[in-house]
Phi, psi and omega in degrees: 000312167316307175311296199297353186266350214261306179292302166326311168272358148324316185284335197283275243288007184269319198261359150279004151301323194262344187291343230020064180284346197247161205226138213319151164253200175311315189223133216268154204205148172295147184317309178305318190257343187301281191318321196298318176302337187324158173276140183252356191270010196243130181304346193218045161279141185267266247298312210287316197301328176283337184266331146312323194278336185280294223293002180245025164071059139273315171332331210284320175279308182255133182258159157249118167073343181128347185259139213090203231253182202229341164310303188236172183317150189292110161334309176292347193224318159324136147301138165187176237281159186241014153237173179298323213264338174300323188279325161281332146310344156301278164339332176281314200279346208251337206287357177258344172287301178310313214264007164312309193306286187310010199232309198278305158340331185072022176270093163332116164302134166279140170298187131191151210285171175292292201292318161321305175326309199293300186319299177285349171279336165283321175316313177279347173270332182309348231261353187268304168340336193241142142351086180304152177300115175278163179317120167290315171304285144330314167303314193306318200276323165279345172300010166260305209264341156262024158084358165309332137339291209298331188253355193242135157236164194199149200054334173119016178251138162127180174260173191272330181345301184251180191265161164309140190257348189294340199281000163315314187295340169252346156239101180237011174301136187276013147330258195348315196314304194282333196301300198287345195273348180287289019153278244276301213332325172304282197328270183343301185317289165309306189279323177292342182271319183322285120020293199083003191269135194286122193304119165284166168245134172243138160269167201293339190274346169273321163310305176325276161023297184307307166287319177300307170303282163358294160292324193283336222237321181300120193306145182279102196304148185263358157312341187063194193286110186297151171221153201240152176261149186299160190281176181261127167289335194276316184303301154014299194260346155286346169271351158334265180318325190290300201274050160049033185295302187317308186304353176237328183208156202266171159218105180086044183046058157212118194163199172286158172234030182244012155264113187299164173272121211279013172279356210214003155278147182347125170291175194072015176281140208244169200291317210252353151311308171331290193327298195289311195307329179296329190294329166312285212265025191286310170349274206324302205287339166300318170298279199324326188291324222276289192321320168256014171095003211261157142288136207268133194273096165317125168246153158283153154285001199266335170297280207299316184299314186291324178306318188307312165316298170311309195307314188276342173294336181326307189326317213308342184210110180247343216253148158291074170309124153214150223286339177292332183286342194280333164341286189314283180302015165260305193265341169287306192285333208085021179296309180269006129315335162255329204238131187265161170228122193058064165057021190242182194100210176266182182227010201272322179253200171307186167235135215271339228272019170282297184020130170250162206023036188275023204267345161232171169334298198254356152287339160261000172285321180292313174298333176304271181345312217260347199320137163274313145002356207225128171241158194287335183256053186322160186278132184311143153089001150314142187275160158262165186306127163314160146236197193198148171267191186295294192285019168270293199340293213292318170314289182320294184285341145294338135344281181310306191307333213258336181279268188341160182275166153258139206280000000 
């Protein structure tokens, strides 16, 4: 049962590839070699996050989109948690259920290391990141109706102004997309006021539309399809600072103020919500840079991905952990029924302030995770399982960081 669910999300991670969800790195590159590049030292590669999630049985329990197993809930279509400490306080409050699951199944609970940890808690926050695919039809109907017609042709319908658009069908990542309409976007701009044709707005769902038409309409290229790895959040923020972003706008209210602060916009934005919100609001911000002097920055798609990455990644700790609050929550949960601090406590378990890898965010989530702790029968006069909301989560593990040893 495990193998076949393992293989079913195997087929997942093919048709958001093929869906093109997933969004460009520096060079666009075939699946074989994409996979080889991957990076391996970074906590929060989704892709690698996605192969925790196959390859340590989660699949075996959790469907992504319907593909996969049927015990818990679909990750992908379900409510659930928007930061690192919701989904690891999920995992915490849920985990004497899970490993019930796992034991009548005849399944060994998988370890999983601090790098693994990060990597799939980034993957389940990604999952918001990708599209359903959109209506061709609709699409068909706004390449009208917001004048893309008059200057793009697709299929050999349409003007000559601007370039063919056909080159969607082998890059159609809406990466490629916000790239070109950010690049493109002053010029496109001048020639439609040139024109008299009114600069259209897209909301994220027309974009969809759009796109979806654009490919189906496009002749189909004999190189076939590029398919791409999702971008790096750490780079991201460096080109944040590098391309002058930090100067109109902040994160996490440190940054520019003439820009809203990209930390705090609405949750649930998809890869191609970004795209139109740049294309929207590309006019105002461009004047403004222009206005402060700043240069308006050409991106890569391997650029424009990492930004995205980041921007949307912003979340990822969302809770103000502080670490004066974890005492309290050690003797509220009952935590020190098993387990002592500095010799003060239970005696059943460890003492937390030995703990070994406690130094980051996903070492103790890992260590949580890995809790040995759980009998099918607890012993009379055992506390009951704890649970924790995010921002307790986030307290315990700045606790936990600041007590612990270095392994």
């Amino acid at each position: 049962m495990v193998a076949a669910s393992m293989i079913r999300f195997s087929k997942m991670l093919r048709v958001l590839t093929l869906a093109g969800g997933l969004a460009a790195v520096t060079l666009l590159v075939p699946p074989k070699l994409a996979t080889a590049q991957l990076p391996t030292g970074q906590t929060q590669s989704v892709l690698a996050g996605s192969r925790v999630f196959g390859t340590r049985g989660c699949s075996a329990c959790h469907a992504i989109n319907g593909l996969g197993g049927e015990l818990g809930p679909d990750l992908a279509s379900s409510e659930r948690p928007k930061s690192f400490y919701g989904f690891a306080a999920a995992m915490w409050n849920h985990l004497p259920n899970m490993v019930a699951q796992m034991r009548a199944m005849g399944i060994d609970r998988p370890r999983l290391t601090p790098w693994e940890t990060g990597a799939l808690i980034a993957f389940l926050l990604w999952l918001d990141y990708f599209d359903p695919p959109g209506d061709t039809a609709t699409g068909r109907e706004l390449f009208s109706e917001k004048s893309c017609i008059v200057c793009h042709q697709v299929g050999r319908t349409g003007g000559v102004a601007g370039p063919s658009l056909d080159f969607l069908n082998q890059y159609g990542s809406p990466v490629q997309i916000a790239t070109a309409l950010w690049n493109h976007g002053p010029s496109m701009s001048t020639a439609m006021s040139e024109r008299g044709i009114r600069r259209p707005t897209f909301s994220g769902s027309e974009l969809v539309d759009l796109i979806a038409f654009l490919k189906s309409a496009s002749r189909r290229l004999p190189e076939g399809s590029m398919y791409v790895l999702p971008g790096r959040a750490e780079e991201g923020r460096r080109l944040f600072e590098e391309r002058s972003c930090v100067e109109c706008h902040s994160i996490q209210g440190e940054g520019g103020k003439v820009g809203p602060d990209l930390s705090d916009l609405p949750g649930g934005r998809s890869l191609v919500d970004f795209a139109a919100a740049m294309w929207n609001k590309a006019p105002a911000m461009t004047a403004a840079m222009r206005q402060a002097g700043i240069s308006v920055p050409q991106l890569g798609a391997g650029e424009m991905a990492d930004l995205l990455a980041y921007l949307y990644l912003v979340r990822y700790s969302t809770e103000a952990a502080n670490s004066d609050r974890g005492p309290q929550l050690v003797r509220d949960k009952g935590c020190l029924g098993c387990h002592s601090v500095s010799g003060r406590g239970g005696d059943a378990a460890s003492d937390l302030t030995q703990a070994r890898g406690l130094t980051s965010q996903a070492g103790v989530i890992a260590a949580l995770w890995n809790h040995v702790l759980i009998s099918d029968e607890p012993a009379p006069g055992t506390v009951t399982w704890p649970t924790f909301t995010a921002d307790e989560m986030a307290d315990l593990a700045a606790y936990l960081q600041t007590i612990g040893r270095v392994p």
